[in-house]
RORO-64397 format. One record per residue (C-alpha): x, y, z; residue number from 0. Coordinates in nm, 4 decimals. Example, Ala and Ser with C-alpha at 12.3 -4.5 7.8 and 13.67 -1.06 7.14 Angstrom:
BEGIN
SITE        u        v        w   i
SITE   1.2300  -0.4500   0.7800   0
SITE   1.3670  -0.1060   0.7140   1
***
This chain:
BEGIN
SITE        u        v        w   i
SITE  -2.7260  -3.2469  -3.5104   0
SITE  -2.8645  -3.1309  -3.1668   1
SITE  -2.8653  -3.3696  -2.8989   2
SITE  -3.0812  -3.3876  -2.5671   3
SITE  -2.8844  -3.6142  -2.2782   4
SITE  -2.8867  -3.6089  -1.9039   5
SITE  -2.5388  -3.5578  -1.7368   6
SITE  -2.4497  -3.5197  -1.3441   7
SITE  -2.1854  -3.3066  -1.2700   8
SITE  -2.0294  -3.1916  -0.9743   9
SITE  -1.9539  -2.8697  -0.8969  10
SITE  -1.8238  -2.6561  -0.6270  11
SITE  -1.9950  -2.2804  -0.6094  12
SITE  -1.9405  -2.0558  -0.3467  13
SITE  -2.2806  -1.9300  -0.1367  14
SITE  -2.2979  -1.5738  -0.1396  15
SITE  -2.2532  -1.5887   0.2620  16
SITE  -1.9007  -1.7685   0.1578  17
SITE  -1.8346  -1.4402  -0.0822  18
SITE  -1.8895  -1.2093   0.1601  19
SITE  -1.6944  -1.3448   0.4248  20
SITE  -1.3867  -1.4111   0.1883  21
SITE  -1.3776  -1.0565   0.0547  22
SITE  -1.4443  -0.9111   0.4744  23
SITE  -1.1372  -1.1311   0.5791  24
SITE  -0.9344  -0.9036   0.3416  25
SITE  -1.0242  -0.5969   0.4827  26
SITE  -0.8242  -0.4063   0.7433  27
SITE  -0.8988  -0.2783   1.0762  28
SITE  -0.9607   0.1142   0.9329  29
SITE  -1.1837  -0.0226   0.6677  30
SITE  -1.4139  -0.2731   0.8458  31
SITE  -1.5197   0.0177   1.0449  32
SITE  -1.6398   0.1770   0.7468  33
SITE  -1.7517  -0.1489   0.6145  34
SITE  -1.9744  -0.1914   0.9114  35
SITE  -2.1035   0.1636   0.9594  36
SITE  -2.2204   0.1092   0.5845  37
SITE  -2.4235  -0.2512   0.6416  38
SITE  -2.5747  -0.0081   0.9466  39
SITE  -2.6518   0.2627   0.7267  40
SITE  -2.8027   0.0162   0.4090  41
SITE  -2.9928  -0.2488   0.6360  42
SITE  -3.2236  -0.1459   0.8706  43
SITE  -3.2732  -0.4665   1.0037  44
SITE  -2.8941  -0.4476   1.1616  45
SITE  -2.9000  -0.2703   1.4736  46
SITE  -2.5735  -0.1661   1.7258  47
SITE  -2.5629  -0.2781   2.0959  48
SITE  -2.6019  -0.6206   2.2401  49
SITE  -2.7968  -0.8733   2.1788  50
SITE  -3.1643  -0.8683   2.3167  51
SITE  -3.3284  -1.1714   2.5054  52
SITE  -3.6653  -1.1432   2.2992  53
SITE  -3.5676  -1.1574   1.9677  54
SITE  -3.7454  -1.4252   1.8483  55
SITE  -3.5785  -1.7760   1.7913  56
SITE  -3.4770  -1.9358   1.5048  57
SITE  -3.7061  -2.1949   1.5479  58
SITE  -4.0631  -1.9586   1.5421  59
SITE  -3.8586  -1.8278   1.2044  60
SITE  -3.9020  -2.2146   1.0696  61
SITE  -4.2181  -2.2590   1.1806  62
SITE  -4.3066  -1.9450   0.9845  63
SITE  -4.1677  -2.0789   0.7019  64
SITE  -4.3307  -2.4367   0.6865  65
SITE  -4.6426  -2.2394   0.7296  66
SITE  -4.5597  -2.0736   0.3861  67
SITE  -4.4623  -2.4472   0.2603  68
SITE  -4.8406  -2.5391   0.3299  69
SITE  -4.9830  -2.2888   0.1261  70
SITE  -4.7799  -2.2999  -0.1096  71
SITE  -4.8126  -1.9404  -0.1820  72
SITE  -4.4614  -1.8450  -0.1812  73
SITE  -4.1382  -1.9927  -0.0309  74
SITE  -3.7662  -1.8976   0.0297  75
SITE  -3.6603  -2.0235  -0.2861  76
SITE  -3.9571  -1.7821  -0.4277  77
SITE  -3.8342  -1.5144  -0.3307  78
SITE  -3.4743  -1.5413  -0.4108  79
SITE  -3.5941  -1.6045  -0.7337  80
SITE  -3.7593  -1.3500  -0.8292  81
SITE  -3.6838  -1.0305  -0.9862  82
SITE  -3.6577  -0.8472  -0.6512  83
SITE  -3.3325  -0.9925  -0.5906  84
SITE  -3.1697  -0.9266  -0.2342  85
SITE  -2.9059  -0.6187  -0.2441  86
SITE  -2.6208  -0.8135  -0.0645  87
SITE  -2.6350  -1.0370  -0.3928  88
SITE  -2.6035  -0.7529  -0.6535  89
SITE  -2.3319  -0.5190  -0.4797  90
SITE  -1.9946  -0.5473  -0.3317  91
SITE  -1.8863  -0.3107  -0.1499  92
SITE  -1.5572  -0.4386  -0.0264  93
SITE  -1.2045  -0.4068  -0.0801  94
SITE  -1.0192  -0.6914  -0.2824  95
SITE  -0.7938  -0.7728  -0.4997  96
SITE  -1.0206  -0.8664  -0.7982  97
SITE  -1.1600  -0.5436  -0.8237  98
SITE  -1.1588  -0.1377  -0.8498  99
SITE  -1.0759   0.0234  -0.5465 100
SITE  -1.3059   0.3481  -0.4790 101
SITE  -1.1326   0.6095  -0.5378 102
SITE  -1.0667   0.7785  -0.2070 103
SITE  -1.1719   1.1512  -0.1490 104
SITE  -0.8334   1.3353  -0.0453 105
SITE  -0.8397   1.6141   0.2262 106
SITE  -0.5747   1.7649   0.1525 107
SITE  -0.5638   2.1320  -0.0528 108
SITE  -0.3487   2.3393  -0.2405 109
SITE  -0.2089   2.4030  -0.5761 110
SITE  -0.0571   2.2051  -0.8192 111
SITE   0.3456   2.2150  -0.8976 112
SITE   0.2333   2.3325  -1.2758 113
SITE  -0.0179   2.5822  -1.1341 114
SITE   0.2529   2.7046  -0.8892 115
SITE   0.4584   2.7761  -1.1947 116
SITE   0.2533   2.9347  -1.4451 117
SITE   0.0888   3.1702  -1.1186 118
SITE   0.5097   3.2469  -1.1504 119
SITE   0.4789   3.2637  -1.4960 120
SITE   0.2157   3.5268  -1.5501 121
SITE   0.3985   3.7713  -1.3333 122
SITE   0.6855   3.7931  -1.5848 123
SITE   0.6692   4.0565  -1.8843 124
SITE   0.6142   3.8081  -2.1728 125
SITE   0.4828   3.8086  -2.5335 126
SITE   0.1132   3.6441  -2.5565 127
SITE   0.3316   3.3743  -2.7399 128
SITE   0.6001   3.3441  -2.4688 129
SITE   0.3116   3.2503  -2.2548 130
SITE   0.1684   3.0083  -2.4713 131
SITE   0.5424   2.8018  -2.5358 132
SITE   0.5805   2.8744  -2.1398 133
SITE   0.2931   2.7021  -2.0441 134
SITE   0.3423   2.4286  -2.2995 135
SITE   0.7101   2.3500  -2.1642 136
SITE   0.5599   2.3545  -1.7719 137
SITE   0.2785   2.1019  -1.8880 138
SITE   0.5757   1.8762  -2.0022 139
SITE   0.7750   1.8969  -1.6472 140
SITE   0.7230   1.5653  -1.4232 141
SITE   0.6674   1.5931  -1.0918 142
SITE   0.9943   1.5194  -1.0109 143
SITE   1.0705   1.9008  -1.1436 144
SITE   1.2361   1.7735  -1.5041 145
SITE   1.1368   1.8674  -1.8826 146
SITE   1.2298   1.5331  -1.9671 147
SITE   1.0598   1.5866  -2.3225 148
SITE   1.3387   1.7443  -2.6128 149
SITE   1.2752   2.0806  -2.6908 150
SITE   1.2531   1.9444  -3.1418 151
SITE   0.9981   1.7178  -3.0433 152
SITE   0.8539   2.0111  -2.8532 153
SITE   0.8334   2.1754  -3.1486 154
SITE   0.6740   1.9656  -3.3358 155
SITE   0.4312   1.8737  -3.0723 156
SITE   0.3076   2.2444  -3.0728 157
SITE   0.2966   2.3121  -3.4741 158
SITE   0.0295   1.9987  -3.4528 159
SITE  -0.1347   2.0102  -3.1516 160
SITE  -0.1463   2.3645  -3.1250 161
SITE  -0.0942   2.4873  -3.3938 162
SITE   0.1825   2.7179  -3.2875 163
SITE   0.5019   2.7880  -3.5125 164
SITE   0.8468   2.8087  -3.3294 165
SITE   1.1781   2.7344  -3.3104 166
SITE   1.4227   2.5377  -3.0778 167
SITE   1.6347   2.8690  -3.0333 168
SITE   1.2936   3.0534  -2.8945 169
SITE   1.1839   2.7658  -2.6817 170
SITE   1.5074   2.7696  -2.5404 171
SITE   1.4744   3.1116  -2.4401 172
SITE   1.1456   3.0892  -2.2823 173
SITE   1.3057   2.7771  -2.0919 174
SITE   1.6052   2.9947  -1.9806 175
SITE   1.2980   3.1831  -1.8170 176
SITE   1.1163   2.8871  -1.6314 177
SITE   1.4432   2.7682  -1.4961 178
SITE   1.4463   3.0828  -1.3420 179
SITE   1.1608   3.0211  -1.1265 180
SITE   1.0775   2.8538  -0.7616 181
SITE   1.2093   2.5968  -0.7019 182
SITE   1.5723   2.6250  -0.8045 183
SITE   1.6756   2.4078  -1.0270 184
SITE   1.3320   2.3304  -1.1674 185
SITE   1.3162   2.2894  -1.5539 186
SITE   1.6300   2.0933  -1.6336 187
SITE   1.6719   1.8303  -1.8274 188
SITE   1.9842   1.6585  -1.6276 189
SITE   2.0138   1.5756  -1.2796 190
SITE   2.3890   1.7835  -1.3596 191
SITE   2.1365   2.0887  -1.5235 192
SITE   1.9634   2.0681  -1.2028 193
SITE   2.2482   2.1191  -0.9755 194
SITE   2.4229   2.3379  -1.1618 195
SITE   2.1010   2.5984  -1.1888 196
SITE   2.0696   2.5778  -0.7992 197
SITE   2.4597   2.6403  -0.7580 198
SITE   2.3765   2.9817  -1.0032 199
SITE   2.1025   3.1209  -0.7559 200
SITE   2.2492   3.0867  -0.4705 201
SITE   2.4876   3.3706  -0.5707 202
SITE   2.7622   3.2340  -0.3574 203
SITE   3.1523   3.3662  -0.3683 204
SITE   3.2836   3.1005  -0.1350 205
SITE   3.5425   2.9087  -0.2813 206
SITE   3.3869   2.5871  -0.1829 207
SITE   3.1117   2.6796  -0.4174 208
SITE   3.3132   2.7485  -0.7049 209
SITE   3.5054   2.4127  -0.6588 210
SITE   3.1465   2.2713  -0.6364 211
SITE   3.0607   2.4217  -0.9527 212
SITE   3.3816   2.3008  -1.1742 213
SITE   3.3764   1.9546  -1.0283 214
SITE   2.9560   1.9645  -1.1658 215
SITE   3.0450   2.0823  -1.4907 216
SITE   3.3662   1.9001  -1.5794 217
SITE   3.3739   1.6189  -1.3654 218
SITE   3.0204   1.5433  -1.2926 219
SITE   3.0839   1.1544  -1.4196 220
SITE   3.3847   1.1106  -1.1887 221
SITE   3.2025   1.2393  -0.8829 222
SITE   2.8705   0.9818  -0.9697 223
SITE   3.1447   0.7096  -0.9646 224
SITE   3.3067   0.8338  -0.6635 225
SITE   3.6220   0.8356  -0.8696 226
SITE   3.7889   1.1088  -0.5937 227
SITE   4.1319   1.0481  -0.6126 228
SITE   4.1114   1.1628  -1.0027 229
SITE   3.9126   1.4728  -0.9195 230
SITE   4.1814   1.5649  -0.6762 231
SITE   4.4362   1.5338  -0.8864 232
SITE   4.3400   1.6916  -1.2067 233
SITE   4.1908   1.9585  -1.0074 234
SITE   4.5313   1.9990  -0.7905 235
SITE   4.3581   2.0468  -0.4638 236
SITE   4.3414   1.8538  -0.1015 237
SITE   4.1035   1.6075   0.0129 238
SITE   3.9505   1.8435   0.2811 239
SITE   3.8682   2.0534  -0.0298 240
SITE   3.6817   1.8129  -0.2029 241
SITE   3.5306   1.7472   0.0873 242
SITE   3.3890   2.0718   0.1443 243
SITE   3.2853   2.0852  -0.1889 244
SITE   3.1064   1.7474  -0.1989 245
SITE   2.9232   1.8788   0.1336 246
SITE   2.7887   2.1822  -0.0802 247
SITE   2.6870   1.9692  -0.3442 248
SITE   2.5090   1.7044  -0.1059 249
SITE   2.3212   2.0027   0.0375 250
SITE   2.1378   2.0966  -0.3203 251
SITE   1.8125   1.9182  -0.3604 252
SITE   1.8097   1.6934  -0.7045 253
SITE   1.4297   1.6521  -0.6759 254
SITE   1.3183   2.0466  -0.6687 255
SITE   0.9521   1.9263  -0.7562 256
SITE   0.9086   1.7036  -0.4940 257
SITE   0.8170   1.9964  -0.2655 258
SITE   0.5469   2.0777  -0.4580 259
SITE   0.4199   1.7421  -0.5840 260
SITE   0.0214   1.7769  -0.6361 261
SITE  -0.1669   1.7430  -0.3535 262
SITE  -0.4280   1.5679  -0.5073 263
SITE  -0.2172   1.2525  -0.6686 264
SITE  -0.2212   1.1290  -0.3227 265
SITE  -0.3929   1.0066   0.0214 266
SITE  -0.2171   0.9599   0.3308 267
SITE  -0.3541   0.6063   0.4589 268
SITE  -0.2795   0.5847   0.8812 269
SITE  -0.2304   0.2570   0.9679 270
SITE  -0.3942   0.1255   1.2425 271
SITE  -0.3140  -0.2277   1.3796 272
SITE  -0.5375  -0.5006   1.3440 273
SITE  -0.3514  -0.6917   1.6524 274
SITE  -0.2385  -0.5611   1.9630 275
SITE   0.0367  -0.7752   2.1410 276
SITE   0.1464  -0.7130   2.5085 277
SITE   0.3883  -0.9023   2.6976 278
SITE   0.3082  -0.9729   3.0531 279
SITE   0.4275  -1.1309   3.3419 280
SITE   0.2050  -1.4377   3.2464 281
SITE   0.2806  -1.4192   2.9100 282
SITE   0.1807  -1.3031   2.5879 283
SITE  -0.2040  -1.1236   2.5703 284
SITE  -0.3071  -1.1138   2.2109 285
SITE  -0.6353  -0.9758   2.1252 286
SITE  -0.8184  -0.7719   1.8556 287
SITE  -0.7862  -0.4055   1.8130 288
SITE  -1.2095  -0.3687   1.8207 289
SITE  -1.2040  -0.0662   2.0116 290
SITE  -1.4018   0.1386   1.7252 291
SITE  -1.5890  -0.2005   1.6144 292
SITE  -1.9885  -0.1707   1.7264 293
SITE  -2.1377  -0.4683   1.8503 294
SITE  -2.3743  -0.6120   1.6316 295
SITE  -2.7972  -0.7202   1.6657 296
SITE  -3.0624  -0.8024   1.5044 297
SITE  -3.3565  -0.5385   1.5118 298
SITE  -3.6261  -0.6391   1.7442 299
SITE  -3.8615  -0.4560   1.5402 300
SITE  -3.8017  -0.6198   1.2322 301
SITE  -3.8493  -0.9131   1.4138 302
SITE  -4.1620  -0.8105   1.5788 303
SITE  -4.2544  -0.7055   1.2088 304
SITE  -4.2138  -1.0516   1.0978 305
SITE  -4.4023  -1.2441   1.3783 306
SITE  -4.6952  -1.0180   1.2988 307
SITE  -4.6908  -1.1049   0.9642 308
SITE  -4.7099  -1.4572   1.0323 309
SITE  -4.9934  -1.4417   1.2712 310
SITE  -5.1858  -1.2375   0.9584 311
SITE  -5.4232  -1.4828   0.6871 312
SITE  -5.5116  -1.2240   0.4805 313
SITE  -5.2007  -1.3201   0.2529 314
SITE  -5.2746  -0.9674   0.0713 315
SITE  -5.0284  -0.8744  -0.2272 316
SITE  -4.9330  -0.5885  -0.0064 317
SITE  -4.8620  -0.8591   0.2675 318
SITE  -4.6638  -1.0770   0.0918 319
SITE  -4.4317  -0.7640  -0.0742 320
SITE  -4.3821  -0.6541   0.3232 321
SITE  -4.2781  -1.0063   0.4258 322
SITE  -4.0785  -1.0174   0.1484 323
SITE  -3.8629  -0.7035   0.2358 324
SITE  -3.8570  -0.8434   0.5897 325
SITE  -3.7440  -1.1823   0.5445 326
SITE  -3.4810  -1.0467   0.2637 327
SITE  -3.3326  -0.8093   0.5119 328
SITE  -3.2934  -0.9997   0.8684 329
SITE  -3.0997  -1.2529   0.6155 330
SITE  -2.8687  -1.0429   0.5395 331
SITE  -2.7990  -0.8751   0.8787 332
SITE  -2.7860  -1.2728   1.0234 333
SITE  -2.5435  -1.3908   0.7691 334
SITE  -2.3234  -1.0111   0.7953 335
SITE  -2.3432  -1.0543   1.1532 336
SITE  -2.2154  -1.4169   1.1091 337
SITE  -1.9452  -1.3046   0.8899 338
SITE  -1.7907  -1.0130   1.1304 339
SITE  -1.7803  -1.3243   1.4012 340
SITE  -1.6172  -1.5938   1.1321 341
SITE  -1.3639  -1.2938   1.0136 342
SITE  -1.2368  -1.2327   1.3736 343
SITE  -1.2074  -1.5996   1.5080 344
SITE  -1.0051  -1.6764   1.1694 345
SITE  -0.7951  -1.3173   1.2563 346
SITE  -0.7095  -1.4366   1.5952 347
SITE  -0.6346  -1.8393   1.4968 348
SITE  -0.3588  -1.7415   1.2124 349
SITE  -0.1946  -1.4845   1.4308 350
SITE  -0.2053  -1.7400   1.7404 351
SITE  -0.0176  -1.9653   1.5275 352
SITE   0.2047  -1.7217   1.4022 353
SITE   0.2705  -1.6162   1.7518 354
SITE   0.2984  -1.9614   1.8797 355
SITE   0.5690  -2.0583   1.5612 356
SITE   0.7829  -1.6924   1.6469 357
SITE   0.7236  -1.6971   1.9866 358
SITE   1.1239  -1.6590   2.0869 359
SITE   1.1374  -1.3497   1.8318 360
SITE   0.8491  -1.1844   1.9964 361
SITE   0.9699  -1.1745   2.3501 362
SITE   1.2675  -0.9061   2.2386 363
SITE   1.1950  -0.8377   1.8825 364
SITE   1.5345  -0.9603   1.7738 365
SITE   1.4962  -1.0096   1.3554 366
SITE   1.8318  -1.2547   1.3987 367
SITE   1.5341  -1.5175   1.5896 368
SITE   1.3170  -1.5516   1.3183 369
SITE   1.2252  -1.8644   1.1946 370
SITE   1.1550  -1.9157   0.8515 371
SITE   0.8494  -1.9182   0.8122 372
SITE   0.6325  -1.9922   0.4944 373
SITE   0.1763  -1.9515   0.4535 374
SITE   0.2335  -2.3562   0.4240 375
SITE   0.3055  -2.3782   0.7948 376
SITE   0.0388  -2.1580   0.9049 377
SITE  -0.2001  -2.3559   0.7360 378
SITE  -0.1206  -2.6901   0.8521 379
SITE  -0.1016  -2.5526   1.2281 380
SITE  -0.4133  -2.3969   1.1728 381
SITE  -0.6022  -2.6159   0.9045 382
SITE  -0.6877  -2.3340   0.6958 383
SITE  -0.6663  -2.3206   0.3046 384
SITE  -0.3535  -2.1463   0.2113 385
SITE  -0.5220  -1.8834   0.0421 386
SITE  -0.7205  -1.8003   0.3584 387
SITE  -0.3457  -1.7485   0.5193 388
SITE  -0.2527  -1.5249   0.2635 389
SITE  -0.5927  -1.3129   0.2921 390
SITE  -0.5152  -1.2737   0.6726 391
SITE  -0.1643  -1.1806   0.6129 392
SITE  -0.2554  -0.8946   0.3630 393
SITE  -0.2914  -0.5825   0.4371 394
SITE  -0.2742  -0.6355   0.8195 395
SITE  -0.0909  -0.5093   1.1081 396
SITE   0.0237  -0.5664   1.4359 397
SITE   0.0996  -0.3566   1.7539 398
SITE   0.3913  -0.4941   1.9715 399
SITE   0.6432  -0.3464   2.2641 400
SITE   0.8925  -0.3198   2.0016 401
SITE   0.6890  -0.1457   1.7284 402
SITE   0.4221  -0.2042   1.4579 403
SITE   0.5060  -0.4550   1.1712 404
SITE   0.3105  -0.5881   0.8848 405
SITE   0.2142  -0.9676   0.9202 406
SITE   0.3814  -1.0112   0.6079 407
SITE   0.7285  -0.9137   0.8096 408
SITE   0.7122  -1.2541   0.9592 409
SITE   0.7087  -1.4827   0.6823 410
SITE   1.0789  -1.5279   0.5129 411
SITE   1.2146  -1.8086   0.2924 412
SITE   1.5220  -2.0420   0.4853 413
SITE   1.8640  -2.0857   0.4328 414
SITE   2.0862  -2.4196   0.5930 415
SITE   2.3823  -2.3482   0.7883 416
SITE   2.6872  -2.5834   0.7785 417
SITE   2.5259  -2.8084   1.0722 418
SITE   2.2478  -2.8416   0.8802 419
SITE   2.0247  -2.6025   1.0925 420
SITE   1.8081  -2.4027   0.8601 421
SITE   1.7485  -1.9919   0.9189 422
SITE   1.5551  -1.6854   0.8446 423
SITE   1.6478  -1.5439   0.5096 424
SITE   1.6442  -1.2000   0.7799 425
SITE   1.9101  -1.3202   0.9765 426
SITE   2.1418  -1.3054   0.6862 427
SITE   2.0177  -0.9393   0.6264 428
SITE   2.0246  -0.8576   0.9674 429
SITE   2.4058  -0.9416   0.9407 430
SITE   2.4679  -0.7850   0.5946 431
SITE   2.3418  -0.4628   0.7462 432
SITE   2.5733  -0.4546   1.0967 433
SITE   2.8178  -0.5384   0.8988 434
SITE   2.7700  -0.2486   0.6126 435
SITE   2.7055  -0.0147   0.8517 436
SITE   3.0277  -0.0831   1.0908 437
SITE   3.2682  -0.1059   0.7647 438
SITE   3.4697   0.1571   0.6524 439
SITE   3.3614   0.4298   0.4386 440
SITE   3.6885   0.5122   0.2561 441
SITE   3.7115   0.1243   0.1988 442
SITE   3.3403  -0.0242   0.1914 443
SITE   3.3071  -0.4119   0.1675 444
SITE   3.2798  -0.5587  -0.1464 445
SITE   2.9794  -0.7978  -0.1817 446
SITE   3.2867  -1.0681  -0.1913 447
SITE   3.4101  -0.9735   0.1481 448
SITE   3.0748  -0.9907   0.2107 449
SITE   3.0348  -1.3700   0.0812 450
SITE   3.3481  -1.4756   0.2688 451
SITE   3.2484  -1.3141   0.5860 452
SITE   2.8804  -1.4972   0.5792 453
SITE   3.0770  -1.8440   0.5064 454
SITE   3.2957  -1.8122   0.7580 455
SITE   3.0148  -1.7582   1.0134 456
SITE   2.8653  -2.1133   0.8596 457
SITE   2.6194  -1.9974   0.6240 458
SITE   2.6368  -2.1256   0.2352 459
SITE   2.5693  -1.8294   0.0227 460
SITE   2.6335  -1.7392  -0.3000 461
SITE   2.7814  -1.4245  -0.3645 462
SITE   2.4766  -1.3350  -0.5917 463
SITE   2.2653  -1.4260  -0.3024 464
SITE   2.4457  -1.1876  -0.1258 465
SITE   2.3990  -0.8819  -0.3753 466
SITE   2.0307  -0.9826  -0.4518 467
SITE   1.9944  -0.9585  -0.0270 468
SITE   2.1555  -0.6314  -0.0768 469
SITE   1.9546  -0.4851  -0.3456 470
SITE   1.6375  -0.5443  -0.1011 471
SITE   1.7947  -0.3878   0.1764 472
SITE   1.8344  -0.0855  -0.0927 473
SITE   2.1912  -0.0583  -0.0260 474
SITE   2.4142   0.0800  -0.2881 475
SITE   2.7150  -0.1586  -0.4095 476
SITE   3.0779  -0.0741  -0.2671 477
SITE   3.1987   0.1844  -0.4624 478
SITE   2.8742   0.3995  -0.4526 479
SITE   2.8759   0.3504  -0.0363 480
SITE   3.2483   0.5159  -0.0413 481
SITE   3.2929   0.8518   0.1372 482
SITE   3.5923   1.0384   0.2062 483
***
């Protein structure tokens, strides 16, 4: 049974204004310059340079306006209305998290790693099928330089796909042939392949690289574990013979594709800081890096445009169209214009604060005086949403005497000390690092050691705390950090 009621609700919505300037606070330094040099190219009511002393006020603009209200002939609510909707409400042009990032137009050229190897391929005296199986077997090598694909599933792969009968033994051969190519090593199937086929073509006599050899192909699992005192001894030879050998094998390259990696899967993206920081003898100057920013008007023509308009009674269709197209378009170059301004006095309040809460880590640049620091405390010293923290914090960078960071650098979780004073997550890393880099190699410090020596300079940690610290510093555990 259908129902007709009255209800009030209330609802928050955000303005399209409110859109655009959450989605432009996201946006770095490199892109806002392309951001802006598009609203320049798309609205011709947004002009560069400073602001002119006759564009006309905002208050002629209402007067305009209530002039439209008496005749009732059309209003601003008519025309957002209608069909002709304004473009700032139908596109998005900016970068954000919610949606599809252009795809960006590389610069770089070249060839592919497969094209490098079939252009290899077709100068060797093959069989039309040999070149069909050879190209088949490079269009299953990664970029890393691996078939990682078995050669039976290969086969099978080609009898439906291609159509093509063969047989493991033949694709084997025609392999035997691709791993013969540039880059050494390319076409195995084992990082211990790998080595091995780059040991073969260097066609070396020295008897460093025959030790190299035997320790890859019969004790390749005791040198990955660093298990050296059993390779010497089985093997019957001295420690500065291993360690010769072990220097050969370092010296092979287990990533042969990564040379050739396709120019085309990626874009180099510069970063350019969105703060610049200098320390003076009055203190610190932070300001904006707007070098490459234009300033930003409103055209004095399309204002002119629209006080002519006004002044005109003939209210033609033709009139009311242009007016239209006026009106729509110093709207949007006010409220973009607005935006840029909002965007960079919200930039330069968050990174006050954050200067203002790190200030004794930014005189020197010493990680061990970081504060913790979470996007709660940058909101309450600034009175901004969380979220608009964490918009500010992404994707930015800043430019200081020490070097160029990410504003996401500064924010760390805490961690109490015995008196009860809490610290940066860093400083423990900063400590885990001097000390794994001034321990022994032959004897590396265990992540217990490691535990014991943070408690005994007063900080509670876990020895799991300790290893997870360690696995984001990317630092292998003890016995993979051993050397001889």
């Amino acid at each position: 049974m259908l129902k007709q009621r009255l209800q009030q609700k209330l609802l928050q919505k955000l303005s399209p204004q409110q859109i655009q300037m959450i989605k432009l606070l996201e946006v770095p330094t490199l892109q806002i310059e392309q951001r802006i040099k598009k609203e320049l190219e798309e609205n011709p009511a947004l002009e560069e340079g400073p602001e002119e002393e006759d564009i006309p006020s905002e208050q002629e603009e209402d007067q305009f306006e209530d002039k439209d209200k008496d005749q009732e002939e059309f209003t601003l609510d008519d025309y957002i209305e209608e069909d002709d909707i304004p473009e700032y409400r139908l596109q998005s042009k900016n970068y954000s998290k919610d949606e599809d990032k252009r795809a960006e137009i590389p610069f770089s050229v070249g060839f592919s790693f497969q094209e490098h190897l079939e252009s290899q391929l077709g100068l060797r005296d093959l069989t039309e099928k040999q070149l069909i199986l050879g190209k088949y077997i490079i269009g299953n090598i990664d970029e890393d330089g691996y078939l990682r694909r078995e050669l039976v599933n290969i086969v099978d792969d080609l009898a439906f796909l291609q159509n093509v009968e063969t047989t493991e033994s033949e694709l084997e051969e025609v392999l035997k042939i691709i791993q013969d190519l540039e880059p050494a090593g390319v076409g195995a199937r084992s990082l211990r392949e790998c080595l091995l086929l780059q040991i073969e073509k260097r066609d070396d006599s020295q008897s460093s690289m025959d030790l190299a050899r035997k320790i890859l192909e019969s004790y390749f699992e005791e040198f990955t574990k660093r298990h050296y005192d059993k390779i010497i001894s089985r093997l019957g030879i001295s420690e500065n013979d291993l360690k010769t050998a072990i220097e050969e094998i370092l010296k092979l390259n287990p990533k042969p594709g990564g040379d050739y990696s396709d120019p085309f899967s990626k874009t180099s993206q510069p970063i350019i800081p969105d703060f610049i920081l200098e320390l003076t003898e009055d203190g610190f100057d932070l300001h904006l890096n707007s070098r490459n920013l234009p300033e930003l008007r409103l055209s004095s023509a399309y204002n002119e445009m629209l006080d002519a308009y006004s002044k005109d009674k003939s209210q033609k269709k033709e009139m009311k169209d242009a007016v239209l197209f006026v009106k729509q378009k110093i709207d949007s170059a006010k409220w973009f214009i607005d935006a840029i301004k909002q965007r960079q006095n919200t930039l330069l309040l968050t990174m006050n604060a954050i200067l203002k809460y790190q200030e004794e880590y930014f005189i020197d640049g010493d990680e061990t005086k970081l504060k913790p620091m979470i996007l709660k405390d940058v909101s309450e010293m600034t009175g901004l949403d969380i979220s608009t923290v964490s918009r500010v914090a992404n994707s930015k960078f800043i430019q200081t005497h020490f070097g160029i960071f990410p504003l996401k650098f500064f924010f760390s979780e805490g961690l109490q000390t015995d008196s009860g004073e809490e610290v940066s997550t860093r400083e423990i890393k900063k400590i885990l690092r001097d000390c794994i880099d001034n321990e022994p190699k032959r004897k590396p410090i265990t992540d217990e050691r490691l535990t014991e020596i943070l408690q005994e300079k007063g900080y509670q940690i876990a020895r799991r705390t300790v290893a997870k610290y360690r696995e984001q510093l990317n630092i292998p555990v003890a016995r993979l950090r051993k050397e001889i």
